[in-house]
C-alpha positions as CSV (number, residue, x, y, z in Angstrom):
1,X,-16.0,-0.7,-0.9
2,X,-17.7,-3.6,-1.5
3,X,-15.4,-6.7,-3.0
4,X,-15.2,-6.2,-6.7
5,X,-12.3,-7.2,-9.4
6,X,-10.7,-3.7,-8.4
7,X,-8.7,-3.0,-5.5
8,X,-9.4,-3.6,-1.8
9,X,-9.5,-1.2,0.9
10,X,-9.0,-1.3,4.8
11,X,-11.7,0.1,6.9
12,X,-11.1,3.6,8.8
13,X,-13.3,4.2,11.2
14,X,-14.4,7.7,12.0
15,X,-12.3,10.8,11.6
16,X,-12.2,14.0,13.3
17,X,-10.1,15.9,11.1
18,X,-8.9,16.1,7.8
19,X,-6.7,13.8,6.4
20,X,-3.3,15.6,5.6
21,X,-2.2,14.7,2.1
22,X,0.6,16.0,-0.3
23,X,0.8,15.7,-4.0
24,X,3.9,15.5,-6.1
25,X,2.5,16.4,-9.6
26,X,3.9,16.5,-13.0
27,X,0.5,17.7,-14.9
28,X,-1.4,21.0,-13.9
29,X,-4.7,18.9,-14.9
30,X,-3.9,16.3,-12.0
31,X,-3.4,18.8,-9.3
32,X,-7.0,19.9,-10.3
33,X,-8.2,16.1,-10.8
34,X,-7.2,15.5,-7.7
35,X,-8.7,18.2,-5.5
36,X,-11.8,18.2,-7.0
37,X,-12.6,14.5,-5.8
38,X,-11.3,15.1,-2.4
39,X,-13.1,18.3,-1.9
40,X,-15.7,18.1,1.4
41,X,-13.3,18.4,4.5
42,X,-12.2,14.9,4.7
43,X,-8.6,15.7,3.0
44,X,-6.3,18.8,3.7
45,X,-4.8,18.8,0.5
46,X,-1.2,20.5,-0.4
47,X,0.9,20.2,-3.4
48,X,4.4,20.3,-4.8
49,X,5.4,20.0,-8.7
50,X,7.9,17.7,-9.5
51,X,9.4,18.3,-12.8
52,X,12.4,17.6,-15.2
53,X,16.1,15.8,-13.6
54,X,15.7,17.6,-10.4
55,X,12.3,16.0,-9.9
56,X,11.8,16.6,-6.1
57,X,13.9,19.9,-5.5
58,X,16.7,20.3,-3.3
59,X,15.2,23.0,-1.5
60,X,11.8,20.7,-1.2
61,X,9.8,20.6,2.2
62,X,6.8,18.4,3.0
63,X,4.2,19.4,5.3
64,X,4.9,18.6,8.7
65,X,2.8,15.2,10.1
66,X,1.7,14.6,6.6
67,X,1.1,10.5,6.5
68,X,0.4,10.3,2.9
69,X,2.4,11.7,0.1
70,X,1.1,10.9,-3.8
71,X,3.5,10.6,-6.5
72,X,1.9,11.7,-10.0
73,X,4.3,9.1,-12.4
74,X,2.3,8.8,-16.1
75,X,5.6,7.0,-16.9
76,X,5.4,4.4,-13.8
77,X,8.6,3.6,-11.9
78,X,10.6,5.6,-14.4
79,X,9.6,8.7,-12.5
80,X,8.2,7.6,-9.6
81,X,11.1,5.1,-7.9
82,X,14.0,8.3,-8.1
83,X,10.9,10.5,-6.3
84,X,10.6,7.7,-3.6
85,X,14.7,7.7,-3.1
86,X,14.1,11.6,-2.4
87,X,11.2,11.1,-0.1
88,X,12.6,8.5,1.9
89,X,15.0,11.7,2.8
90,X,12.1,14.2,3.5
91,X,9.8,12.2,5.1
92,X,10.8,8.8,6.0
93,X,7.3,7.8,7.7
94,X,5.1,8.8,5.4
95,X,3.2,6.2,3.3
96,X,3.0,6.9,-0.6
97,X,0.7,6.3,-3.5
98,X,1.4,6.4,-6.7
99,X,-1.1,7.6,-9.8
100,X,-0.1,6.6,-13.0
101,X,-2.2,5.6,-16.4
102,X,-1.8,2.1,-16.0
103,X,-0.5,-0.5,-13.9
104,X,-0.6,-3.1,-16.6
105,X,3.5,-3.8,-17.2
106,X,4.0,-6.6,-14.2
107,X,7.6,-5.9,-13.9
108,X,7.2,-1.7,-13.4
109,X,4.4,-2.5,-10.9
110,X,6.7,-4.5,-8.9
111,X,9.2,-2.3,-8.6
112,X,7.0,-0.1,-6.9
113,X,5.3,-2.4,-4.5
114,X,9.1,-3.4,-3.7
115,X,10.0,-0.4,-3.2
116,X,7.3,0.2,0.0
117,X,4.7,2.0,-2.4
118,X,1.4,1.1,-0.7
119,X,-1.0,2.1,-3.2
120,X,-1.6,2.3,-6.9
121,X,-4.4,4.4,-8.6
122,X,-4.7,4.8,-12.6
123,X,-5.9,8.6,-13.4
124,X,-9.4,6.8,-14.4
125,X,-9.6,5.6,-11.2
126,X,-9.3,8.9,-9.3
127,X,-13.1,9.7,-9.7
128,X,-14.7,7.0,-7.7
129,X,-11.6,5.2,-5.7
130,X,-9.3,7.8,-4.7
131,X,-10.6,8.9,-1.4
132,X,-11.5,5.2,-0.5
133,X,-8.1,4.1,-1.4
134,X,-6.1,7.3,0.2
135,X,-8.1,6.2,3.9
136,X,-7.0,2.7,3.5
137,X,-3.9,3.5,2.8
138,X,-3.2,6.5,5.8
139,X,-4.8,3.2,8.1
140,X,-2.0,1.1,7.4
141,X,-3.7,-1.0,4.7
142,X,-2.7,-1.4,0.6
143,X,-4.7,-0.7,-2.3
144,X,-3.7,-2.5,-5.3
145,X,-5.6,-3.9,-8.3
146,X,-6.6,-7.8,-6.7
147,X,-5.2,-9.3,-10.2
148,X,-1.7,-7.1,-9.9
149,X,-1.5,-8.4,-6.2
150,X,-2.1,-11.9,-7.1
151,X,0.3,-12.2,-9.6
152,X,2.7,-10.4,-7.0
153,X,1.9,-12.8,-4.5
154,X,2.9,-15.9,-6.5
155,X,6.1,-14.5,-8.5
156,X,8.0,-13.8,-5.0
157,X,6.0,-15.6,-2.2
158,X,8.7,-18.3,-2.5
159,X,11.6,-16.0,-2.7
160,X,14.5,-16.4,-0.8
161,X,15.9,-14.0,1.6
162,X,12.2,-12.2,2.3
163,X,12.5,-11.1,5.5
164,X,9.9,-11.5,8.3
165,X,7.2,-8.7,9.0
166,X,7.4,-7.0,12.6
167,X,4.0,-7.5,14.0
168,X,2.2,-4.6,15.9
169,X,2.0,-6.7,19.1
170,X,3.6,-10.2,20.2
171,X,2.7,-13.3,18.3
172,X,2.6,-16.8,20.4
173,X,4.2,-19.8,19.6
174,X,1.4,-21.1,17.9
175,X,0.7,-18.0,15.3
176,X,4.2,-17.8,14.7
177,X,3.7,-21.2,13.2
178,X,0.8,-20.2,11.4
179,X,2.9,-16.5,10.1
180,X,5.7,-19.2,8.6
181,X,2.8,-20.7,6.8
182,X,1.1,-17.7,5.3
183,X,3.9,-16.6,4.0
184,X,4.4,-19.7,2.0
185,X,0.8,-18.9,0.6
186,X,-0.5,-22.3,2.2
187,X,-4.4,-22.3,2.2
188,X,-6.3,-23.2,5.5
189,X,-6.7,-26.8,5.0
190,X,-3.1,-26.8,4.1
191,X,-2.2,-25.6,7.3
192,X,-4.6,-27.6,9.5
193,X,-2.7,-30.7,7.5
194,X,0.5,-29.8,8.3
195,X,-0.1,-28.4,12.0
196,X,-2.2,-31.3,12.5
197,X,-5.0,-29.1,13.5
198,X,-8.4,-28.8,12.9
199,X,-9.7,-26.2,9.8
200,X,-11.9,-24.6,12.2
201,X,-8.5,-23.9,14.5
202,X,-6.7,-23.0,12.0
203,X,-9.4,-20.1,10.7
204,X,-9.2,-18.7,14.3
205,X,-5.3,-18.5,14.6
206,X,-4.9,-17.0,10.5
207,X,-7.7,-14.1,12.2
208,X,-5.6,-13.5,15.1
209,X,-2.6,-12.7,13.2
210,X,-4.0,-10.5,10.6
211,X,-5.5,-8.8,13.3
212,X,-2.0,-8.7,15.3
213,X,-0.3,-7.0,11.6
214,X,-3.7,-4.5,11.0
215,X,-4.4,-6.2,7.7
216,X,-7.5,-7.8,6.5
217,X,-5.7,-10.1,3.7
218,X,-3.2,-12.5,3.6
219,X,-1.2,-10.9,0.8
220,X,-0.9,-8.1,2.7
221,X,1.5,-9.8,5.2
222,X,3.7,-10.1,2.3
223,X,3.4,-6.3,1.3
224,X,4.3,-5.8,4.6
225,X,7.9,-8.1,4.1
226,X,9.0,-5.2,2.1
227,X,10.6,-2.0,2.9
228,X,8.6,0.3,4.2
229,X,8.2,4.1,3.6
């Protein structure tokens, strides 16, 4: 998907099979929603209804190997943050998105990005983003509205306590540095000023550690501070 004032997605590569994905649905008109725009062969779609105070039931089971689970939430973290408590149970790997109407109340958005959802769709979204955003997601990338993520980024970039993200291979000395420095949201020439180091340097160690964490945006290394699921 081309850069646009919607979400971001990470690139996939090929496929061979079909993606497994499960869906957690309140509505009988999502479940169909949803499997008519991921009809073709690229998803292998199941789905389980969540409904009332049990929610997720006792007696639930998720597909074996599934790496994507979607939580249908039309009320936003009311529903879907006691769903993610339950899945962390049944299926602590597997990486969740979460459909909703809207993702316009800051605060209930949060909550869910906190809480190690790693993507957020609206129901008019589903049409034209949904497979795009489920790929980026099952690659180990985020898809969250750019405005919702920049806000995100500069209410708790500063916060205390945030731990460090575990990179997928070692770091040296130098892109440690640059890590600390990211996640202080410093821009490039920032950096270069405080490293006493040229821009151009800079630019090549910020490419080597997004490459090193899988991600393709700064913000994501943040994303990637919180818990994941």
């Amino acid at each position: 998907m081309k850069s646009t004032d919607a979400s971001e997605k990470v690139s996939t590569g090929e496929r061979t099979r079909p993606l497994p994905v499960c869906l957690l649905w309140q509505h009988p008109l999502v479940v169909a929603e949803f499997r008519k725009h991921l009809a073709g062969g690229r998803f292998d779609v199941t789905d389980l209804r969540i409904q009332g105070a049990a929610l997720v039931p006792p007696d639930a089971t998720l597909p074996a190997g599934a790496p994507l689970v979607v939580v249908d939430s039309d009320d936003g973290a009311a529903t879907a943050l006691p769903v993610l408590d339950r899945l962390e149970q049944l299926s602590p790997s597997a990486r969740t998105v979460v459909l909703s109407e809207r993702f316009d109340d800051e605060p209930d958005a949060f909550h869910l990005l906190r809480a190690g959802v790693k993507g957020l769709v609206t129901y008019a979204e589903m049409r034209e983003r949904l497979p795009q955003a489920l790929e980026a997601v099952a690659a180990g990338g985020f898809w969250v509205p750019r405005v919702l993520l920049s806000r995100f980024v500069e209410l708790t970039v500063r916060s205390a306590g945030r731990p460090r993200p575990a990179s997928r291979t070692a770091l040296t000395p130098r892109e440690s540095e640059i890590l600390e420095d990211l996640l202080l949201n410093l821009a490039n020439k920032e950096i270069a000023k405080r490293r006493g180091l040229t821009s151009r340097t800079i630019k090549f160690h910020v490419s080597n550690v997004l490459a090193k964490y899988g991600v393709k945006r700064r913000a994501d290394l943040l994303l990637l501070s919180f818990p994941q699921h």
